[in-house]
C-alpha positions as CSV (number, residue, x, y, z in Angstrom):
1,X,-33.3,-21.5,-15.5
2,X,-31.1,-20.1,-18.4
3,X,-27.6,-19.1,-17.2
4,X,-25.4,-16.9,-19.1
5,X,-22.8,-18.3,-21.0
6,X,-19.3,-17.7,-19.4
7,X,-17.1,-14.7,-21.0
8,X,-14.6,-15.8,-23.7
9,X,-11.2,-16.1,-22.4
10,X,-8.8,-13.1,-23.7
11,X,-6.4,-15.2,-25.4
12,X,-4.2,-12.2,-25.9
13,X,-4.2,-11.4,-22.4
14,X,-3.1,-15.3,-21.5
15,X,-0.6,-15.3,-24.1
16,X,1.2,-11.6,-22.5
17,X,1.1,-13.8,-19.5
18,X,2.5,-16.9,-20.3
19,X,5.4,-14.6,-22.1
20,X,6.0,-12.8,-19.0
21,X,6.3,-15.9,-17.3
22,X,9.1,-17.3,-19.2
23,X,10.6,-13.8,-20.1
24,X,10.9,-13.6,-15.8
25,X,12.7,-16.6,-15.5
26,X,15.2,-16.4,-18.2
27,X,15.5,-13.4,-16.8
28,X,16.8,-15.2,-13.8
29,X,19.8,-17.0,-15.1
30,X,20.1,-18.9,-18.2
31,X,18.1,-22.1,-18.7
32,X,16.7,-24.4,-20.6
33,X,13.5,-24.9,-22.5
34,X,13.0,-27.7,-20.0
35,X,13.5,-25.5,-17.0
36,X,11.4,-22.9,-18.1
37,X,8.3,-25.7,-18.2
38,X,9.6,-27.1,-14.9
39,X,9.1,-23.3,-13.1
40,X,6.2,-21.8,-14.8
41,X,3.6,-25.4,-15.6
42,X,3.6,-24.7,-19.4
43,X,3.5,-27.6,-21.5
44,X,6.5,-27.8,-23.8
45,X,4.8,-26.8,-26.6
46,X,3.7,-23.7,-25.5
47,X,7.1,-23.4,-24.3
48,X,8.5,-23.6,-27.9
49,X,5.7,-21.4,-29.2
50,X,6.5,-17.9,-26.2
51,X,10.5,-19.1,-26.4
52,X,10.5,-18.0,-30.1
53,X,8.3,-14.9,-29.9
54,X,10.5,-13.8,-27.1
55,X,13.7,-14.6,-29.9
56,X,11.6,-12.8,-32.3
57,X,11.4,-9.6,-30.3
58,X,14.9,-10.0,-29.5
59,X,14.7,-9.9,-25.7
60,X,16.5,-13.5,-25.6
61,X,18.9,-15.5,-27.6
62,X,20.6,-18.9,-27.4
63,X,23.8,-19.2,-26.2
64,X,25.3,-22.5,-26.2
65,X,24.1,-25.9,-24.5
66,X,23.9,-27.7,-21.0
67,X,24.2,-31.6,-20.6
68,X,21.6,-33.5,-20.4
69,X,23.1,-35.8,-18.0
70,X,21.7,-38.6,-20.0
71,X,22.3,-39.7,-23.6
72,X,20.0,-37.2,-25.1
73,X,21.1,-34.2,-26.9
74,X,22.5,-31.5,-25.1
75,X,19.8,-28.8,-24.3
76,X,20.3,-25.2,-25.6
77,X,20.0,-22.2,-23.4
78,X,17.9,-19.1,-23.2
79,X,19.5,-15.6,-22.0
80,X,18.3,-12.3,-21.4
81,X,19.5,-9.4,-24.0
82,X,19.7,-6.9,-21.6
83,X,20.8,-4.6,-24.3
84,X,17.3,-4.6,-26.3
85,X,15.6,-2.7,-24.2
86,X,16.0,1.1,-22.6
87,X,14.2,2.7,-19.4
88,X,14.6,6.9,-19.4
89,X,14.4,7.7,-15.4
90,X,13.7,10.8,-14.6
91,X,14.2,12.3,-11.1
92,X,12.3,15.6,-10.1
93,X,13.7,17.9,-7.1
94,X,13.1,21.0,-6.0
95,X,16.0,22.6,-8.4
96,X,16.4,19.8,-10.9
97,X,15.8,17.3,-13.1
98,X,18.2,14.4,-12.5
99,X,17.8,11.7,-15.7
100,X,18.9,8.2,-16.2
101,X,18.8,5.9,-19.2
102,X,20.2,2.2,-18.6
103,X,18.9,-1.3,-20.0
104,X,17.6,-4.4,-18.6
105,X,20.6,-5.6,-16.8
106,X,20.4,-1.6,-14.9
107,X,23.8,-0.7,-16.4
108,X,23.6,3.5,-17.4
109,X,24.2,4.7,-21.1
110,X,22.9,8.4,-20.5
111,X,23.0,10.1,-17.4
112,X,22.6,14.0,-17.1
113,X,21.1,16.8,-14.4
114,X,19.8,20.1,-15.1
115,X,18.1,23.0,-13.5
116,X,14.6,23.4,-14.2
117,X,14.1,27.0,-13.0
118,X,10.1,26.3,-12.3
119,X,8.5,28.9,-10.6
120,X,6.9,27.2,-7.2
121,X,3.8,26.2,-8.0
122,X,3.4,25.8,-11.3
123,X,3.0,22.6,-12.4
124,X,3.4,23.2,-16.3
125,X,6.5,24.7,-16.3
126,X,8.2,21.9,-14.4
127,X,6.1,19.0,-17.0
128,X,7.9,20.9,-19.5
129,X,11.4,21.3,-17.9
130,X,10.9,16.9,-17.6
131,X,9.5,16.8,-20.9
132,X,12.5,18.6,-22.3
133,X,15.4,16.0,-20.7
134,X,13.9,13.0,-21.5
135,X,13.7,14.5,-25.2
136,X,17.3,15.2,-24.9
137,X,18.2,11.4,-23.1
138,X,15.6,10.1,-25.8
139,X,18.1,11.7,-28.7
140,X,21.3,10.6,-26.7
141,X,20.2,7.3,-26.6
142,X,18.5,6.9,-29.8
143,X,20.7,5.5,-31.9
144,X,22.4,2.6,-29.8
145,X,22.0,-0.5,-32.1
146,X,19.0,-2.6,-31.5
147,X,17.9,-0.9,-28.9
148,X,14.5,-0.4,-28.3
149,X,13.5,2.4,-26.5
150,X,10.9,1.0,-23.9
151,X,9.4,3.0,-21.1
152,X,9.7,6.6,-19.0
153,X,8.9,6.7,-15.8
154,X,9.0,10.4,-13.7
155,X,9.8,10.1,-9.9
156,X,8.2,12.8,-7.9
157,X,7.4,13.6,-4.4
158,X,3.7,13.4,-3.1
159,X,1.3,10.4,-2.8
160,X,1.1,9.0,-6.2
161,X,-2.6,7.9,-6.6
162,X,-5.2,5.8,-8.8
163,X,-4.9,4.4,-12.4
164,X,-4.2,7.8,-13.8
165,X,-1.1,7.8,-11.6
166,X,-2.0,11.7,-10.6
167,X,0.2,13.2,-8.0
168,X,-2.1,14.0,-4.6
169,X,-0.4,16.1,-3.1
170,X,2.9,17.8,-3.9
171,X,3.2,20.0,-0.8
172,X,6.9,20.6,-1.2
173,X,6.4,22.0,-4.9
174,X,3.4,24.3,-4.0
175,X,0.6,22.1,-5.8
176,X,-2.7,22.1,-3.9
177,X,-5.3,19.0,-4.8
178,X,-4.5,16.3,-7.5
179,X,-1.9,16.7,-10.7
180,X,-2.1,14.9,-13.6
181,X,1.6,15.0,-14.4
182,X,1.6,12.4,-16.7
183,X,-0.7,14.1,-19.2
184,X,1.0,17.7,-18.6
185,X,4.3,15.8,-19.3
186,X,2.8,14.0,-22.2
187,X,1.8,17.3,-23.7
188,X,5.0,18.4,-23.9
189,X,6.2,15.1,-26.0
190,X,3.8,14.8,-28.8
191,X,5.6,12.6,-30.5
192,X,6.6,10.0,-27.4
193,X,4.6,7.2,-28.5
194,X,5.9,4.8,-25.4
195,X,3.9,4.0,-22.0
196,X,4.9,7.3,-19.5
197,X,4.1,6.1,-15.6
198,X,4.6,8.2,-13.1
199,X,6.0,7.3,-9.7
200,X,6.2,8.4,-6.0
201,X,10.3,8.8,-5.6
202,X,10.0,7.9,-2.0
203,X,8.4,4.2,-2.8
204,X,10.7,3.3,-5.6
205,X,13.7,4.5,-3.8
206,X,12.9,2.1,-1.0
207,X,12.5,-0.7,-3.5
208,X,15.9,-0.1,-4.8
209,X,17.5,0.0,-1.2
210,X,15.6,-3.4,-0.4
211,X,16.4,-5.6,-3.2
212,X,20.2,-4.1,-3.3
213,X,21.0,-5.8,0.4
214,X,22.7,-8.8,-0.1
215,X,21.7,-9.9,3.9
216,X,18.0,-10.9,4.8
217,X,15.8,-8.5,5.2
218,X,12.6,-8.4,7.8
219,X,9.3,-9.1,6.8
220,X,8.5,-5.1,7.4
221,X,11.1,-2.5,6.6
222,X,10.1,1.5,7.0
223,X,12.4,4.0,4.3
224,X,12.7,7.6,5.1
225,X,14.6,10.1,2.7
226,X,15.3,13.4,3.3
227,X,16.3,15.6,-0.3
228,X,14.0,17.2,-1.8
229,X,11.9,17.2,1.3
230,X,11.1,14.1,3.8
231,X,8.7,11.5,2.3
232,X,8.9,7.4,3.0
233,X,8.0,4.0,2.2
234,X,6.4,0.9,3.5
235,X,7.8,-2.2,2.5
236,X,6.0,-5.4,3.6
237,X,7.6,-8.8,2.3
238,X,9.5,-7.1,-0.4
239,X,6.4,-5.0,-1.6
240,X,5.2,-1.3,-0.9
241,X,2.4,-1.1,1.2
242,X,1.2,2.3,-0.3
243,X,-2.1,2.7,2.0
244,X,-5.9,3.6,1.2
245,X,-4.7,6.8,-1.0
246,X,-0.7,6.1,-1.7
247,X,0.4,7.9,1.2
248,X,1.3,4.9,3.1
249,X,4.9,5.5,4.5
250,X,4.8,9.0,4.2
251,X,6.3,9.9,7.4
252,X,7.6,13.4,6.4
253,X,4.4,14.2,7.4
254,X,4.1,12.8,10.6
255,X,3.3,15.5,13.5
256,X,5.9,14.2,16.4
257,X,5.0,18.1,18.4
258,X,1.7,18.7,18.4
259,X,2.6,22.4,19.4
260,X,5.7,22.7,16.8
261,X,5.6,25.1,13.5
262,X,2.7,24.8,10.9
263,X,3.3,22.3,8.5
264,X,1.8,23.5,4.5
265,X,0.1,20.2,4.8
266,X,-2.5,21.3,7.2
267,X,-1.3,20.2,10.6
268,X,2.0,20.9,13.1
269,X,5.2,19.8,14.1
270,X,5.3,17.8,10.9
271,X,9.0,15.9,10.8
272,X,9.7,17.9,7.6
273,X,9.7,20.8,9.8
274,X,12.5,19.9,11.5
275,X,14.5,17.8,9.4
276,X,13.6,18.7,5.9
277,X,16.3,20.8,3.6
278,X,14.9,23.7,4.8
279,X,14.6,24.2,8.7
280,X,17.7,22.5,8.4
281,X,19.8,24.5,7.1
282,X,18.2,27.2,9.0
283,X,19.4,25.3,12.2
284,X,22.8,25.2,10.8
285,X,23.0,28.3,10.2
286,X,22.5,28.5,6.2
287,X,19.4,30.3,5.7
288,X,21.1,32.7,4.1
289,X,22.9,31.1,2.2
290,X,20.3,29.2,0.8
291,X,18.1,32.6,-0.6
292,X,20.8,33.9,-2.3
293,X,22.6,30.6,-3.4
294,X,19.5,27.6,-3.5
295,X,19.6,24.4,-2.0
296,X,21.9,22.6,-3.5
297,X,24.5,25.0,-2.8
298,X,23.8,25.5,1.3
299,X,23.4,21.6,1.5
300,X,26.8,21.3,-0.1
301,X,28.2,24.0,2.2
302,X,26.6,22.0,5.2
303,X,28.3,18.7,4.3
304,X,31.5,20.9,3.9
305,X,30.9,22.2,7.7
306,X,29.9,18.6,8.9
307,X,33.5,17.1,7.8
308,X,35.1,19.9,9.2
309,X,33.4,19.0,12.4
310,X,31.7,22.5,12.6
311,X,30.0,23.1,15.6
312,X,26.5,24.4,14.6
313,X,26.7,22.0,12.0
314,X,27.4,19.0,14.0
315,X,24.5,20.3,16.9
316,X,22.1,20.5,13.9
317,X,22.4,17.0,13.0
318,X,22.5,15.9,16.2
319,X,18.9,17.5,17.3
320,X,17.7,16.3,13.5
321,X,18.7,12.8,15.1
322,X,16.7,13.2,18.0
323,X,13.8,14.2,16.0
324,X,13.9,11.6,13.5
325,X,14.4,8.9,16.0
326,X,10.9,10.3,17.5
327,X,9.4,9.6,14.1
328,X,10.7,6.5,13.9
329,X,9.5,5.1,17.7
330,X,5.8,6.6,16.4
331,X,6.1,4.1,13.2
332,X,7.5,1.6,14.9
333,X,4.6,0.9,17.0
334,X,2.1,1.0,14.5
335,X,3.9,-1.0,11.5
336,X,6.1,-3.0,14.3
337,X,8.9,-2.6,11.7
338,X,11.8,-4.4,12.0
339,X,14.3,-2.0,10.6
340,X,14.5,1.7,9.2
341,X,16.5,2.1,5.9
342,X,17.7,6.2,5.4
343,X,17.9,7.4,2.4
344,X,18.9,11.0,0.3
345,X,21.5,13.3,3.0
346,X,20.3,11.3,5.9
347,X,22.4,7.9,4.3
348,X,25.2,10.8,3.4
349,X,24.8,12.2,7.2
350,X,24.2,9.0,9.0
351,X,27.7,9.9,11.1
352,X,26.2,12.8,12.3
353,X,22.4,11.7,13.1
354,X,23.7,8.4,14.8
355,X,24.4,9.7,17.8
356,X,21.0,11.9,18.1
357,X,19.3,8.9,17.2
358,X,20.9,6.3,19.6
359,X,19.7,9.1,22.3
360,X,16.3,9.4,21.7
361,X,16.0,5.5,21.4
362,X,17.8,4.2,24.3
363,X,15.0,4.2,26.6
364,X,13.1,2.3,24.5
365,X,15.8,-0.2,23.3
366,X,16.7,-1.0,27.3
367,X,13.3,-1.7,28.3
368,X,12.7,-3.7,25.5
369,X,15.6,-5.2,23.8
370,X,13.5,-8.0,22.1
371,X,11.3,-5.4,20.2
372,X,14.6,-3.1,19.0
373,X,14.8,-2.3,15.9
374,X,17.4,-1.1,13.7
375,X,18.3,1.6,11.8
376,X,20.7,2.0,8.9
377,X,22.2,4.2,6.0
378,X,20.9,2.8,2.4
379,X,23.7,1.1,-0.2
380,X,22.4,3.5,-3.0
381,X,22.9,7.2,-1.7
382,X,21.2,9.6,-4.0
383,X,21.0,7.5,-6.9
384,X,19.0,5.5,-4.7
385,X,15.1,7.2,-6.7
386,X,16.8,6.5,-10.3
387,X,17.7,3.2,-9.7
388,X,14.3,2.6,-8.5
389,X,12.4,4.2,-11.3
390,X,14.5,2.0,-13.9
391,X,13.8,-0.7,-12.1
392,X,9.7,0.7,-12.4
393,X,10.2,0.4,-16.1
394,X,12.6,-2.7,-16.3
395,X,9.6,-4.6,-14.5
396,X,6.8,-3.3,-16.7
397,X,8.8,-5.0,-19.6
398,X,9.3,-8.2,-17.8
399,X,5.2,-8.0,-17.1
400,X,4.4,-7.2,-20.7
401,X,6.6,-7.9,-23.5
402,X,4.4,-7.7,-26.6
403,X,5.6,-4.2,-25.9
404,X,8.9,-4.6,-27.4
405,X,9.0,-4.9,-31.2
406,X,9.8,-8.3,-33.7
407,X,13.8,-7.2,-34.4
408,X,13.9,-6.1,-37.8
């Protein structure tokens, strides 16, 4: 019996590899040649060989030596340039587009927000209102020298699915079915010739939050934002669980009163209907204010009337306590997570929702004081989805750098 020969290796797939190996730990702390072979396996020669392309490209340089601690020559050191390389962010809400531009190390060269005056629903005009500020971020940060211009990456609410990275669902924005984004953004930027991903703003936000702790995280942590509307993450042992379709986490849409209002999504009593910007600020008292101002400006009113210790504000947050709490006791016991990280104005209103929350979960914390978990304001506030998303791109550097151009 014949068998077929086995496939060819991809030799240029091993060698992005092998560079993203020893870009990732240089990327951890300067070190030496030596180290890089003791971490990653290599062989010291191919060690040499990716430690030069990655000098080539400009992503590292030398920068001094370490003792041997024998009589051999001291060994030279490998850092990161964080410098050589850019990530554009952008953030999409339901009024604007918040954008970001920082390098490898996170730290912000461009930041800017704008309104996008898209009419609900249509999906175009909001690509284009993107496409136009990351042109404008892509010109701010253009001419920095040696900087190379990497990656954009779009953060938008709704389940973010498949290799085409189309948006599922974005309920909040009025978009029925599945949204290529990425293309309609791409459309509008004929002349981007860098890799465009889109993201779920919920997931990458909850990324950001976990890996900006400095304590120990459990193995499952739950994120829930409220800004734009309520959406979620999953995070198990430091990586989002995003579920069968990319909707894992998302507990905006969670039904916690089976007889409550209809939710656009198809069922009831959805938590965004009680807790999202909207029924919210009708709560509160703000609907009004909202038509004839927006969002923004009734949410800033309502944080005005919350430190002012308004009464309809303050009984607002309070019952938005108790109903995110009863979200949180339905997640809880099927992800048996170990603590709840808020995000967007619940981290900004955490003073208010405590006491709401530590209601509804008393019962359950008394009974079973062993199974308690806890629940906390993210580090990040609202910058918590940008941070995220640069972090998206900073990563698909580390994972690929053939991406980034020989210097010169």
């Amino acid at each position: 019996m014949t068998h077929p020969a086995p496939a060819p290796a991809d030799t240029a797939a091993v060698r992005r590899h092998n560079l993203a190996l020893v870009l990732r730990r240089i990327a951890d702390g300067p070190c030496a040649r030596t180290d890089i072979a003791a971490a990653t396996g290599l062989v010291h020669a191919s060690v040499t060989g990716l430690t030069a392309e990655l000098l080539e490209r400009g992503l590292v340089r030398e920068v001094g030596a370490a003792a041997t601690g024998g009589r051999g020559r001291p060994r030279r050191l490998l850092e990161l340039v964080p410098g050589r390389v850019l990530t554009i962010a952008a953030q999409v809400t339901l009024e604007r587009v918040e954008t970001m531009a920082a390098d490898l190390a996170g730290a912000v060269v461009h930041r800017s927000s704008a309104v996008h005056r898209a009419p609900y629903g249509d999906a175009d005009a909001l690509a284009a209102a993107v496409a136009r500020e990351v042109r404008l971020a892509a010109d701010a940060v253009r001419d920095r020298p040696g900087a190379h211009l990497a990656r954009v990456v779009v953060a938008m609410a709704g389940p973010v699915t498949g290799p085409g990275e189309t948006v599922a669902a974005a309920i909040d924005f009025g978009w029925r079915g599945h949204t290529d984004l990425r293309a309609l953004v791409a459309a509008h930027l004929p002349r981007l010739d860098r890799p465009l991903d889109v993201v779920n703003d919920a997931n990458v936000a909850a990324l950001a939050e976990y890996h900006a702790r400095e304590d120990e995280l459990p193995y499952v942590v739950a994120y829930v934002k409220a800004d734009t509307g309520v959406g979620g993450g999953l995070l198990i042992g430091g990586r989002i669980h995003a579920g069968a379709h990319g909707a894992g986490g998302e507990i905006g849409h969670m039904p916690i009163a089976f007889d409550g209002p209809p939710c656009p999504c198809g069922a009831r009593g959805c938590l965004a209907q009680y807790i999202g910007p909207e029924p919210l600020l009708a709560t509160a008292g703000l609907a009004a204010l909202r038509e004839t101002s927006g969002t923004d400006a009734a949410l800033t009113e309502l944080d005005r009337r919350l430190h002012a210790e308004d009464r309809a504000a303050c009984a607002a947050l309070h019952d938005a306590g108790g109903k995110l709490a009863a979200a949180i006791l339905a997640l809880s016991g099927v992800t048996d997570a170990g603590e709840v990280i808020l995000g967007g104005y619940l981290a900004d209103w955490y003073t208010w929702l405590r006491p709401g929350i530590d209601e509804a979960l008393s019962a359950r914390r008394t009974l079973v004081p062993d199974l308690t978990l806890r629940v906390a304001p993210g580090v990040l506030g609202r910058d918590a989805t940008l941070r995220g998303a640069v972090e998206s791109g900073r990563l698909g550097v580390l994972d690929d750098p053939t991406g980034v151009p020989v210097v010169g």
